[in-house]
ZAGU-67521 format. One record per residue: residue number from 1; x, y, z of N, C-alpha, C in turn. Coordinates in steps of 0.05 Angstrom, whole numbers, plus 5000, padded with zeros to 4 digits. Example, Ala and Ser with C-alpha at 12.3 -4.5 7.8 and 13.67 -1.06 7.14 Angstrom:
BEGIN
(1 (5264 4886 5156) (5246 4910 5156) (5264 4934 5156))
(2 (5257 4955 5142) (5273 4979 5143) (5258 5001 5157))
***
This chain:
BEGIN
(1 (5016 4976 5000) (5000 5000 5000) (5017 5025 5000))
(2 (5039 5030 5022) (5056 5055 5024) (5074 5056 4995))
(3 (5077 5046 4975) (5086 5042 4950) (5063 5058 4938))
(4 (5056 5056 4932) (5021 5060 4917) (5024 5087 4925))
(5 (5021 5107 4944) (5020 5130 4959) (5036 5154 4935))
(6 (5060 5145 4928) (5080 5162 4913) (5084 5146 4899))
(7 (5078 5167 4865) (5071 5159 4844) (5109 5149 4821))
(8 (5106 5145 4806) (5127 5139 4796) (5146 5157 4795))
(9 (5137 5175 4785) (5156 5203 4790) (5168 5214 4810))
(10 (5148 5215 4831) (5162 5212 4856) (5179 5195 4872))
(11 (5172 5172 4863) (5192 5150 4875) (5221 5160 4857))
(12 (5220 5162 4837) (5244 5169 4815) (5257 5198 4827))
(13 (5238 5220 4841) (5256 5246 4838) (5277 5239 4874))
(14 (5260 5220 4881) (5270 5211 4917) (5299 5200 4910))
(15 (5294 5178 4899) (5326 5157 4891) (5345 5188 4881))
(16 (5339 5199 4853) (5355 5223 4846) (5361 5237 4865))
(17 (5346 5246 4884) (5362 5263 4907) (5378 5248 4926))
(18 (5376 5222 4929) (5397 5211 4949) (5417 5213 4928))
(19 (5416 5199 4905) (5440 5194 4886) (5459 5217 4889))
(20 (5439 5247 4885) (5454 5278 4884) (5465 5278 4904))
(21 (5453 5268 4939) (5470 5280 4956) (5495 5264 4960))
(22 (5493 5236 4957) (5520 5223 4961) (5542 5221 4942))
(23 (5535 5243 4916) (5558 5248 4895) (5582 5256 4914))
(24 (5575 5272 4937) (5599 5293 4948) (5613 5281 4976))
(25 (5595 5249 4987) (5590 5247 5001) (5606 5210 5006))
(26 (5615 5204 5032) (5629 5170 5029) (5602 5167 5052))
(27 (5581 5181 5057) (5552 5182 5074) (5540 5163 5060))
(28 (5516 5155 5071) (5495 5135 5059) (5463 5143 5072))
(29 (5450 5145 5047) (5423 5154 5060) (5405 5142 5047))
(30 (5385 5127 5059) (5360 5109 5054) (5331 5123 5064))
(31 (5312 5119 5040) (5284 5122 5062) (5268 5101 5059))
(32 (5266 5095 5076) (5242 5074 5081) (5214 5087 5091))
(33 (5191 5080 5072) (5162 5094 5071) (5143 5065 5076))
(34 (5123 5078 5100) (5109 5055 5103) (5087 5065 5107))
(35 (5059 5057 5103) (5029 5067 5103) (5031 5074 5146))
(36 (5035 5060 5154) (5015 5055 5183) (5055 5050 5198))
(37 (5050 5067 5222) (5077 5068 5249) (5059 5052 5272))
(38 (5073 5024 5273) (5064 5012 5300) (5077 5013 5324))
(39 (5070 5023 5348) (5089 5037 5363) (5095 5068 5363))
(40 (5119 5076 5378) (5141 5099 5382) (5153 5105 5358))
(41 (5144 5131 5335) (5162 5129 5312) (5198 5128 5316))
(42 (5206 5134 5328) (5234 5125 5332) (5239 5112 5337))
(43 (5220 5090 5353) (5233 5055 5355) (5224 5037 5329))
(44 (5205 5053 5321) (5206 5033 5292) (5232 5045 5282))
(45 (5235 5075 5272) (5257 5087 5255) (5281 5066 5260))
(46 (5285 5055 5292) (5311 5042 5296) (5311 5010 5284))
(47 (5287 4991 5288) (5292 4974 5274) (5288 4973 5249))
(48 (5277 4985 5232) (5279 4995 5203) (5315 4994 5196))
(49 (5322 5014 5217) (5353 5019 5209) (5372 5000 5214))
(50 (5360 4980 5233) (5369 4952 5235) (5366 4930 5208))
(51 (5341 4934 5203) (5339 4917 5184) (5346 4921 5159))
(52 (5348 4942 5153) (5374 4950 5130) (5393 4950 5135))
(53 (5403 4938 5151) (5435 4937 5164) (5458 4968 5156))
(54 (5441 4981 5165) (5455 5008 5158) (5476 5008 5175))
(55 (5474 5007 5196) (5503 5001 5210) (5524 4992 5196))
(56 (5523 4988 5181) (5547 4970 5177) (5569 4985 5153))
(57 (5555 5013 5144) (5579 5023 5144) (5599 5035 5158))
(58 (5623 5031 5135) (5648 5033 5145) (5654 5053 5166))
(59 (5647 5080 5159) (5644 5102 5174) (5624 5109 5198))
(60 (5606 5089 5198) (5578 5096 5220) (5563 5121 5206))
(61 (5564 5120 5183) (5545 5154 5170) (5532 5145 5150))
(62 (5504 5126 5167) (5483 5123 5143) (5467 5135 5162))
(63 (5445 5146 5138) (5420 5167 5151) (5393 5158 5144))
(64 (5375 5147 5159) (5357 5141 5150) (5332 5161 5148))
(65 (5317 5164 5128) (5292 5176 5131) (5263 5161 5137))
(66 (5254 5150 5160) (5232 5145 5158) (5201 5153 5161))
(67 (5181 5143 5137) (5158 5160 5135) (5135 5140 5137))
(68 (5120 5144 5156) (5094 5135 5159) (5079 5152 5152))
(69 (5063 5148 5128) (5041 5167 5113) (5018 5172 5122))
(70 (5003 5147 5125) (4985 5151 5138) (4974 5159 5164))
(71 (4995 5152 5180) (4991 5162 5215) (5004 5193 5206))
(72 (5014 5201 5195) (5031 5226 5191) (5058 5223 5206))
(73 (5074 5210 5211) (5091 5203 5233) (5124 5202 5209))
(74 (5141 5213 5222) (5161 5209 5221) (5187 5210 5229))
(75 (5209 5202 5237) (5235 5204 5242) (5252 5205 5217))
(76 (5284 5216 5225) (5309 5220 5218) (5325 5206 5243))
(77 (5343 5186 5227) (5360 5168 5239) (5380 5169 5226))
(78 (5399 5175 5243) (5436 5182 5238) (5445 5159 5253))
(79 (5465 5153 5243) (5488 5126 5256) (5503 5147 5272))
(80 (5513 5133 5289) (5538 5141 5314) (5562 5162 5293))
(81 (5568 5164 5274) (5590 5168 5256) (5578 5205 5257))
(82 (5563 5206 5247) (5546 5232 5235) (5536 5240 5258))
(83 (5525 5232 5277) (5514 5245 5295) (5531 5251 5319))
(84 (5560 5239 5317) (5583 5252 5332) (5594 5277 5324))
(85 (5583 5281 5294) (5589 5311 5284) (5579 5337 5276))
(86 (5553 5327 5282) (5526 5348 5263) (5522 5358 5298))
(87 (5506 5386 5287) (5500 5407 5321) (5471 5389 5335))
(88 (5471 5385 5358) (5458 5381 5373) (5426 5381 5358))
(89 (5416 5401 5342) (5392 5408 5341) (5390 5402 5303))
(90 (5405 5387 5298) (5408 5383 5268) (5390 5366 5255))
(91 (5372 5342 5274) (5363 5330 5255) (5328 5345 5262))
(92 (5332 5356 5286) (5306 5364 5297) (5300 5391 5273))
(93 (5315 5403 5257) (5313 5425 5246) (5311 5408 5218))
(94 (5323 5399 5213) (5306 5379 5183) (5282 5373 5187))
(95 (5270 5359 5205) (5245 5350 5217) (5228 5374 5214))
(96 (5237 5398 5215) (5210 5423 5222) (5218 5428 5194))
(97 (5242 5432 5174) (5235 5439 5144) (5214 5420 5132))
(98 (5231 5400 5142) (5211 5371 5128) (5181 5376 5132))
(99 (5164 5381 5159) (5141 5378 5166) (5122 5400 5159))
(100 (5141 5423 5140) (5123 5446 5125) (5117 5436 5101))
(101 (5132 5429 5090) (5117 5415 5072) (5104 5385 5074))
(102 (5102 5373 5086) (5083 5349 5098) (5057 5359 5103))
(103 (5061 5380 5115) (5026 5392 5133) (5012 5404 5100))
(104 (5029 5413 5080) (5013 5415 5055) (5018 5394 5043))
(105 (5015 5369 5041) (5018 5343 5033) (5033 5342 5007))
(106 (5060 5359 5007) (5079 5349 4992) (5101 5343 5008))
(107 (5098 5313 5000) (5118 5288 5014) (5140 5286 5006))
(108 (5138 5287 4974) (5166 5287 4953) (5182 5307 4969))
(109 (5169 5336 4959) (5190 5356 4963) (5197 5357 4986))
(110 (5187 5355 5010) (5201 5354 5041) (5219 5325 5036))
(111 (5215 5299 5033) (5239 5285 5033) (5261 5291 5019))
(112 (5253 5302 4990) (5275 5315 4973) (5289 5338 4991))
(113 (5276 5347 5000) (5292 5377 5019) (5314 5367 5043))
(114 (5296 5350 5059) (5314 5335 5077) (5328 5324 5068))
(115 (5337 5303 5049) (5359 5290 5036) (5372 5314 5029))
(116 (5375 5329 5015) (5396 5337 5012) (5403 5364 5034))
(117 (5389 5364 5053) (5406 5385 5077) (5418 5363 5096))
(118 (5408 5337 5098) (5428 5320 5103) (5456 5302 5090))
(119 (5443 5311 5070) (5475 5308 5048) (5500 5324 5050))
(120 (5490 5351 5050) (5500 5372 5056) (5530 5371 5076))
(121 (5515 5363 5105) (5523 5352 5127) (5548 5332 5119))
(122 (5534 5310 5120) (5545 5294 5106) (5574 5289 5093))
(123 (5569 5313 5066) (5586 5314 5047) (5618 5334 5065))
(124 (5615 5349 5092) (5622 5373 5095) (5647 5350 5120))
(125 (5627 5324 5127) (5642 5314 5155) (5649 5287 5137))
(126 (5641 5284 5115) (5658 5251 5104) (5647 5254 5079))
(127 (5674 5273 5067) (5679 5277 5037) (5677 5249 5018))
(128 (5668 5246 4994) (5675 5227 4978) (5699 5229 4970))
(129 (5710 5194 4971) (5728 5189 4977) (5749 5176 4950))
(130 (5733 5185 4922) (5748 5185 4891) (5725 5149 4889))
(131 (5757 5135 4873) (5750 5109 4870) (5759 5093 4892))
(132 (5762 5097 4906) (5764 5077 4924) (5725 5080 4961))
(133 (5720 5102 4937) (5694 5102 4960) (5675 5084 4948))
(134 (5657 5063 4956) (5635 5052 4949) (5611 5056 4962))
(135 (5587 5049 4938) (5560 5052 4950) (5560 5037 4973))
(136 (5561 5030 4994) (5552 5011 5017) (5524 5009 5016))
(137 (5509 5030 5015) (5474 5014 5016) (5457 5018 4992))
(138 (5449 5004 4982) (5419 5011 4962) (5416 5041 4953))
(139 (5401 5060 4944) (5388 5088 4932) (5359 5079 4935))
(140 (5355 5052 4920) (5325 5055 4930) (5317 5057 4947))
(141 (5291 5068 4947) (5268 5072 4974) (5260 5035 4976))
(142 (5258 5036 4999) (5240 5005 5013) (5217 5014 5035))
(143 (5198 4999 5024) (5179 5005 5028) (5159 4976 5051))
(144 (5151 4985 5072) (5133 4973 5079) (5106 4980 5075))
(145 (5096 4958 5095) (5064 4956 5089) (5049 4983 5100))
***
């Protein structure tokens, strides 16, 4: 169902903006979109981020975006790596760009916006790193129920 929600184009301009922000970036950023948040949105956000084994880059600097559409619910999840270096109030201030455009039900452009002010970040505390940096996680969006 949370597939269905954002239409092809949208799913396409989302992947393009992760792709854009980790041109600059040895960062990794995923969103995972799901209709319905069971629970604490940040304890789902954490096993989400488990179950994409985002941990497991090299650096600790994968970022997850997760969006529950239907409850309206969402988190921003940084690994230990990125969040030892971004200001205190960094992901909470994506969250309020992000949630102006949410409250006018454009989803695209607030995730597009947040991806790349978290790229930004990102790109500024773990430069890309030529050929020897690799994708470590997916671009696509994964989607639950």
């Amino acid at each position: 169902m949370a597939e269905k929600l954002f239409s092809k184009a949208d799913r396409e301009a989302i992947v393009n903006a992760i792709r854009s922000a980790e041109v600059s970036t040895s960062g990794e950023i995923q969103v995972h979109i799901e209709s319905r948040c069971k629970g604490e949105v940040l304890d789902r956000a954490v096993r989400v981020f488990d179950t994409l084994k985002m941990y497991q880059t090299k650096d600790r600097n994968g970022v997850l975006f997760y969006l529950a559409v239907v409850d309206h619910r969402f988190a921003i999840l940084g690994d230990s790596g990125i969040n030892e270096v971004v200001p205190d109030d960094f992901w909470e201030n994506i969250k309020e760009h992000m949630a102006s455009y949410f409250k006018k039900g454009q989803f695209t452009q607030g995730l597009i916006d947040g991806i790349h002010m978290a790229g930004e970040q990102l790109g500024q505390h773990f430069p890309y790193q030529g050929d020897s940096d690799i994708n470590e996680l997916p671009d696509e969006i994964s989607f639950g129920s």
